[in-house]
Structures are given as structure tokens and as C-alpha cells.
N, C-alpha and C positions, 0 to 999 in steps of 0.2 A: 165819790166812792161810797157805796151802800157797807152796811153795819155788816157783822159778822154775829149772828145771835142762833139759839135754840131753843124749839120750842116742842114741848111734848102732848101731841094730841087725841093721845089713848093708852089708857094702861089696861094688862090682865095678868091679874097678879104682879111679879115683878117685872113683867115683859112691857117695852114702852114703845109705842111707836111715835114718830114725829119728823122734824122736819128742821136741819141747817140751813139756816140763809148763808150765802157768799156773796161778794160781788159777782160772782162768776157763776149763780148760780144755785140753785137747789139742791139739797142732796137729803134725799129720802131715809131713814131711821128706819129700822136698822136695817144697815147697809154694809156692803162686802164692798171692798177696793180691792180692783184687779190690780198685781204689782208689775209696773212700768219699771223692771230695775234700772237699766241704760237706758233712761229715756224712751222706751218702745214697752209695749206690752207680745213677748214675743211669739213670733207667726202671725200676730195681728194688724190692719188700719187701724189706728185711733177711730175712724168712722162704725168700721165693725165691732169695736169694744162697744162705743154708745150704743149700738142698734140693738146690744145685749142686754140692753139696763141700764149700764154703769153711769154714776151720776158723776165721780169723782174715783181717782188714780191716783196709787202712790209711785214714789221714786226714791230713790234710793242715795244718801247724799255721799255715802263710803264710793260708789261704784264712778257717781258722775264728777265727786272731784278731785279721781284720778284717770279718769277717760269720760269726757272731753276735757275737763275740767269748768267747775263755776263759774272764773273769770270768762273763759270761751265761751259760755253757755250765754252768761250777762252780755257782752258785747254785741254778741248773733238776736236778743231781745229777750231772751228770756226762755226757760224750760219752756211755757206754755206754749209760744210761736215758734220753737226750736223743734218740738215734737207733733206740735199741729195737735194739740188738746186743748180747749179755750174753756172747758170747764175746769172746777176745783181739785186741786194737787194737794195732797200733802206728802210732804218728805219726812223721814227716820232723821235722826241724828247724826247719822254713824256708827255710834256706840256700837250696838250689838253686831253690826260685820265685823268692827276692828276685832272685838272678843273674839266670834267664832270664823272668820278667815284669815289672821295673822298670827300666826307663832312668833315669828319676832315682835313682841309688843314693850311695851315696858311701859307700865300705870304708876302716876303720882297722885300728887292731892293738883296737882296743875292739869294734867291732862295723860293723853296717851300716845305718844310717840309707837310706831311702828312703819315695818316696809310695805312697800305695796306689793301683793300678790303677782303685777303685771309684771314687772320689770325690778322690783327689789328696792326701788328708789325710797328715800327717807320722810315723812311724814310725818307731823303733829296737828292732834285734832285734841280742841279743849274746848270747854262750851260754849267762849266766847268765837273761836273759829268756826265751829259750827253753826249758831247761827249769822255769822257773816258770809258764809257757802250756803246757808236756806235762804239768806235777802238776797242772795246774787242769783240765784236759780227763781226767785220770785213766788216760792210757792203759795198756799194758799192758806194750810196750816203749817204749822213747822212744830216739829217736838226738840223738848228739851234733851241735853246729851248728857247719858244716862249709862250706868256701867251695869252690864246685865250677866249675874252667876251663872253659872252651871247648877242644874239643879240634879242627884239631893246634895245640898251643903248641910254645915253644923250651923248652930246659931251665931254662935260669933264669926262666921264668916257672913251668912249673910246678914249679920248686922253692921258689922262695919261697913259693907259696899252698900247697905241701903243708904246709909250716913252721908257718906259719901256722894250718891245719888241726888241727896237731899241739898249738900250744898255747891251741887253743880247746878241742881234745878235754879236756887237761889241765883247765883251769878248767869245762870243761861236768860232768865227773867231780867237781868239787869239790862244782860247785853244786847237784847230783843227791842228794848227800848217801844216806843210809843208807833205803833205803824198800823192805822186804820185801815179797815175791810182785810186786815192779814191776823189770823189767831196764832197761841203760842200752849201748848199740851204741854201740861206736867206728866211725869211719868211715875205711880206708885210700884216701888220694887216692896222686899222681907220676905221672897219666898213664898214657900210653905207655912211662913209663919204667922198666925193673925194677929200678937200681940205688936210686931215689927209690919204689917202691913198697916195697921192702924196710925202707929206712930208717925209712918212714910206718908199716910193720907192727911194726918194735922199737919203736917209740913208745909204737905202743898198748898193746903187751904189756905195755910198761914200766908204764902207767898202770895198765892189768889193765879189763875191761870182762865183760860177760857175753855177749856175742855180737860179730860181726865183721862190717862192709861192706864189699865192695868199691864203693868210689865212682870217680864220673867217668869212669862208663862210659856205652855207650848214648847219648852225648850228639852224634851224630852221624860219628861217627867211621869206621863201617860194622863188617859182622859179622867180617870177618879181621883187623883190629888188635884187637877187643875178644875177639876167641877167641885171640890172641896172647897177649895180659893176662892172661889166663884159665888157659892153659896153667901159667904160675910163683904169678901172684897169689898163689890160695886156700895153696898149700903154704904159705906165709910167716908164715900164719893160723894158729892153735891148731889141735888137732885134738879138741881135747875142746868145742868151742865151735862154735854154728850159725853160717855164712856167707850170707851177703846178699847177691845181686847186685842195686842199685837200678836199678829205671826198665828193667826186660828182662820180657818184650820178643815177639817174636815166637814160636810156636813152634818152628821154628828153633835161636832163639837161647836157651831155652830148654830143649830138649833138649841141646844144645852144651853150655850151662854148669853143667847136672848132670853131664854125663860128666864134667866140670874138677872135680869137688867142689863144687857151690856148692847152698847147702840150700833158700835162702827167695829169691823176687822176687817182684816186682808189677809192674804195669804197665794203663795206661787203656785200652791196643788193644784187650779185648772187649769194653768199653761205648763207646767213643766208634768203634770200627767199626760198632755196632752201630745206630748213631743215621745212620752214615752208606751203609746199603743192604750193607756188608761182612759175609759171613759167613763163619768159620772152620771148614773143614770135614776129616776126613780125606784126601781128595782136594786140597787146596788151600782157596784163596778162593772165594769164587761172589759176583760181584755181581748182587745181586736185581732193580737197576736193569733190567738189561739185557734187553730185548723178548725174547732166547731164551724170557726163562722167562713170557711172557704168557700162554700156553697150559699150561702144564705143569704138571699134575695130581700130580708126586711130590712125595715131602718135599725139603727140602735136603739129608737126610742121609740112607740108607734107615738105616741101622743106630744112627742115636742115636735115646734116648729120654726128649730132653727135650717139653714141650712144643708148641713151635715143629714139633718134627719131626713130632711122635706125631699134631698136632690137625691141620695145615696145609698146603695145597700151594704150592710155588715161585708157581703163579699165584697166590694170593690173597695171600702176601708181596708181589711185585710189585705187584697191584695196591695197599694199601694201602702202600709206599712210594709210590708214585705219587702218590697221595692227600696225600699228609703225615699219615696217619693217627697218633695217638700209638704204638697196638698194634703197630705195624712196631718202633720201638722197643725196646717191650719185649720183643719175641719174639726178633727179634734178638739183644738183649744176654743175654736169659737163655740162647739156644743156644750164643753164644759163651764165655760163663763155664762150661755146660754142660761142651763141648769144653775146654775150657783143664784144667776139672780132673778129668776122663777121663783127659786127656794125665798128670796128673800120677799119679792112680792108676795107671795104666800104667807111667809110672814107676816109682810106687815099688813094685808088685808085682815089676818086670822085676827091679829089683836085688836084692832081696828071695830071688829065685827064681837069682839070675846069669844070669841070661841078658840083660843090659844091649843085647852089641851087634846081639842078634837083634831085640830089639826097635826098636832106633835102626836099624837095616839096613830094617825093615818100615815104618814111619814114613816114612823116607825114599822107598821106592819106591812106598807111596800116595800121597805128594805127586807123584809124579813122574810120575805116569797124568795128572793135570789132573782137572776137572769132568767128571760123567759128557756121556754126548754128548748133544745139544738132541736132541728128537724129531721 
């Protein structure tokens, strides 16, 4: 079984690019993970996601263990052969679904009991549960299970749940136990707050992990408090160890939090835009919906070369949203993972090369042109 290590092979300014080893695999710095909730990244093949970029996928451990559930997943050989993905997974906690998909919940210093969303049935997820649903599912990374606020709180809310946070990381590292070629993410919570983000970062240190999140972001907040966070956060972090921004985001937010140092995010915005007529494009958004494009014979993009763009015109996307056609879907979602990880090799050629802010400068003033004009 090959090591699980990180290595950083260019910096500009705080922006790093480089390169995780897996057993299973490479995965390219900084990197967008497309999210596989159920097991599936949806409207897509696992083959069509790779053809996109994606080096690695997350999954969702709220969703998979209460449909199929982990034990089923363990049995059948594992998430990777279950879903026909043979590169690098990493899986969430739980935490932050139970928070924000369960109103019946109820938190102790032991874990969080709540129903399931599907059927109401009864459920306890605690850190050591959790990582015994991440070894069943076999993933690749697993993070620690982590109680993630509403954000704005006061301080002593979010200091207690950082605390909190801090010693479930503790015992999530216990129960993780020694399992080579497999990593285990500590998760930095406090907010908004740098004095309590700091405090959550010597925690983790103290415990030691193989990689580092920034959590409790993105959760509403908007993009200048979390480019705030952003700005001190990552420093606080190792620097021999990959960073994680969870649940980011736009790209935007995105390009933002590579400049800040931050290596790995995911986020649902190119598939679940993608379901809903939203296309991500160098220019901005384009919504397909909209009659401009009933007539209009060009791609959505002249210059990408995914599918969607290569085979299709803005009118026949239109029309098949229209429709409800499934295909709008998938054409959709594959342009927008398309672009997302464009965006990223952009990336990481730019810093690669230093020229970081010529490229964030060009970025920005394509977006700022808008959609080309209706004919």
C-alpha cells in the first residue's frame, strides 16, 4: 500500500500549487472535488466526471449511511467498486448535514442523535460512529466529525461549538486508529473569529492530522467575511499539509481562496446548476432558460471543448430545458464541471508559471464583459 503524502511545487504569493499522492492515485493542487452525494455525481458517468479533470470525489457519509447504508456499501466491496470510481474519495463527517438537514437533532458532549429526513427513523452519529461508517465505505480521506454553526453567532457560541469540535477531533483521531495509504483531516471551526480560529488550529496541531480544513465557512455568511477568514486562517495551518476549504463555492470564491493559500474545495454548484438551466461560463452565468437563446445557433461557450459546447447550440439546450428533457442535464453538468476544472488547471498552471495575478486580473475582467450579446 503506497504512503499518503503532500508536496508543494510552486508558490505565488500565498497561492501553492502541488501534488497528493494516494494509493489510488494523484490529485493535482489546487483542486475542486466534484460532490458524489449518493454515491453518483449526479447526471453523470464516473468516466465523464474523470474526462473533466477530476482527480478525486467526495461523498457524503449523512446521505450514504442511511441509503444504502455503509454496512451494504462494505459488503458489496466498498464506495470505490460500488460506484465504479477507482480513484481518491474523500468523505464529510456527517456533521454539517445532521446540523443543516435535521430539525429533530439533539447535541451532547457524546454525539448527535437525530431522524432521518427519508423515513424519520432514529439515528446516532458520534465521532467514533463516524469514522467506523468512513472505514466501511473505504474512503481515501475521511474528516473528522465536527459540529459546524450558523454563521453570524456571538462569541460564546461559537466558542463553545469550537471546543467542542476540538474534542471530538481528539477522539475522532483516536478512533481512526493507524490505517496506511488512508488520511484523517482535522476540521478548524471559531467563526468569524481569529482569536478562536487560532485557538481551534493549536488544537489540531496538537493532535497532529494529515491534512487541514478550514470549516464553517460558506455557510451563508457572504464572500467578504469568508475572504476575511481567509486572509489569517490558512497561515495558522501547517504548511507542509494540504488545506481545505469545505462547501466553496463559486468561482469567485474560488479563485479568492487559492490566492489565501487554500488547496482543495468541493462544492454541488456545477451539478445542481446544472439540473437547474445555469451555466458557468468564462463570461459569467448564462441562463439557458431564457428565450434570448430560442434561436441561437452558437455554443454556450465558443472557446470550451467540452461536449455540451463542441456538439450543441444555446437553441437546442433551450429547447430541451424546456422540455425537461433528462440530456439538458447532463450536458449542463458536464460543461459546468468542464469549466470548474479548466478554472482549476488555470490555476494551477498560473502559479506554476508566477504569474498568479495576471491571470486572477484576466478572470476577473471576462467575467465583467457579461454574456456575449443575443443576436
Amino acid at each position: 500500500m503506497g504512503k499518503f503524502g503532500f508536496t508543494v511545487q510552486a508558490t505565488d504569493g500565498k497561492a501553492r500549487k502541488g501534488v497528493i499522492s494516494t494509493p489510488r492515485g494523484e490529485i493535482r493542487t489546487p483542486a475542486f472535488m466534484p460532490v458524489g452525494t449518493a454515491a453518483t455525481v449526479k447526471a453523470m458517468m464516473p468516466e465523464s466526471v474523470r474526462a473533466t479533470g477530476a482527480d478525486i470525489l467526495l461523498g457524503n457519509t449523512y446521505h450514504l449511511m442511511l441509503r444504502p447504508t455503509a454496512e451494504r456499501i462494505d459488503r458489496l466491496g466498498g464506495l470505490h467498486k460500488f460506484m465504479n470510481w477507482d480513484r481518491p474519495i474523500l468523505t464529510d463527517s456527517g456533521g454539517f448535514q445532521v446540523m443543516s438537514l435535521t430539525d429533530l437533532r439533539k447535541l451532547t458532549e457524546e454525539g448527535v442523535t437525530f431522524r432521518s429526513h427519508i423515513d424519520g427513523s432514529k439515528h446516532k452519529l458520534t465521532p467514533e460512529r463516524s469514522m467506523e461508517i468512513q472505514r466501511l465505505l473505504g474512503s481515501d480521506i475521511v474528516m473528522c466529525f465536527d459540529e459546524c454553526p450558523a454563521l453570524p453567532a456571538d462569541e460564546a457560541t461559537l466558542a463553545k461549538s469550537m471546543r467542542l469540535s476540538m474534542r471530538w477531533a481528539q477522539r475522532s483521531r483516536d478512533a481512526f486508529g493507524d490505517r496506511p495509504g488512508h488520511a484523517l483531516f482535522g476540521i478548524m471551526q471559531g467563526g468569524d473569529n481569529r482569536a478562536l480560529r487560532e485557538e481551534s488550529a493549536t488544537a489540531l496541531k496538537d493532535i497532529g492530522f494529515d491534512g487541514y480544513a478550514v470549516g464553517g465557512l460558506a455557510v451563508g455568511e457572504g464572500q467578504e467575511i469568508m475572504f476575511n477568514v481567509l486572509d489569517y486562517a490558512p497561515g495558522f495551518l501547517p504548511e507542509d499539509k494540504p488545506r481545505y476549504l469545505m462547501g466553496v463555492g463559486k468561482p469567485d470564491d474560488i479563485v479568492g481562496a487559492v490566492e489565501r493559500g487554500i488547496d482543495m474545495m468541493d462544492c454541488v454548484l456545477p451539478s445542481r446548476s446544472g439540473r437547474t438551466g445555469q451555466a458557468w461560463t468564462r463570461r459569467g452565468q448564462v441562463n439557458i432558460k431564457n428565450a434570448r437563446h430560442m434561436d441561437d445557433p452558437r455554443p454556450l461557450d465558443e472557446a470550451c471543448t467540452c461536449p455540451a459546447c463542441r456538439n450543441y447550440s444555446r437553441a437546442y439546450l433551450h429547447h430541451v430545458m424546456k422540455s425537461q428533457e433528462i440530456i439538458c442535464s447532463m450536458l449542463l453538468t458536464w460543461h459546468n464541471l468542464h469549466y470548474f476544472q479548466e478554472l482549476m488547471q488555470g490555476l494551477r498552471d498560473a502559479i506554476g508559471a508566477g504569474r498568479l495575478s495576471a491571470f486572477v486580473a484576466d478572470f476577473h475582467a471576462q467575467r465583467a464583459m457579461g454574456d456575449i450579446a443575443p443576436l
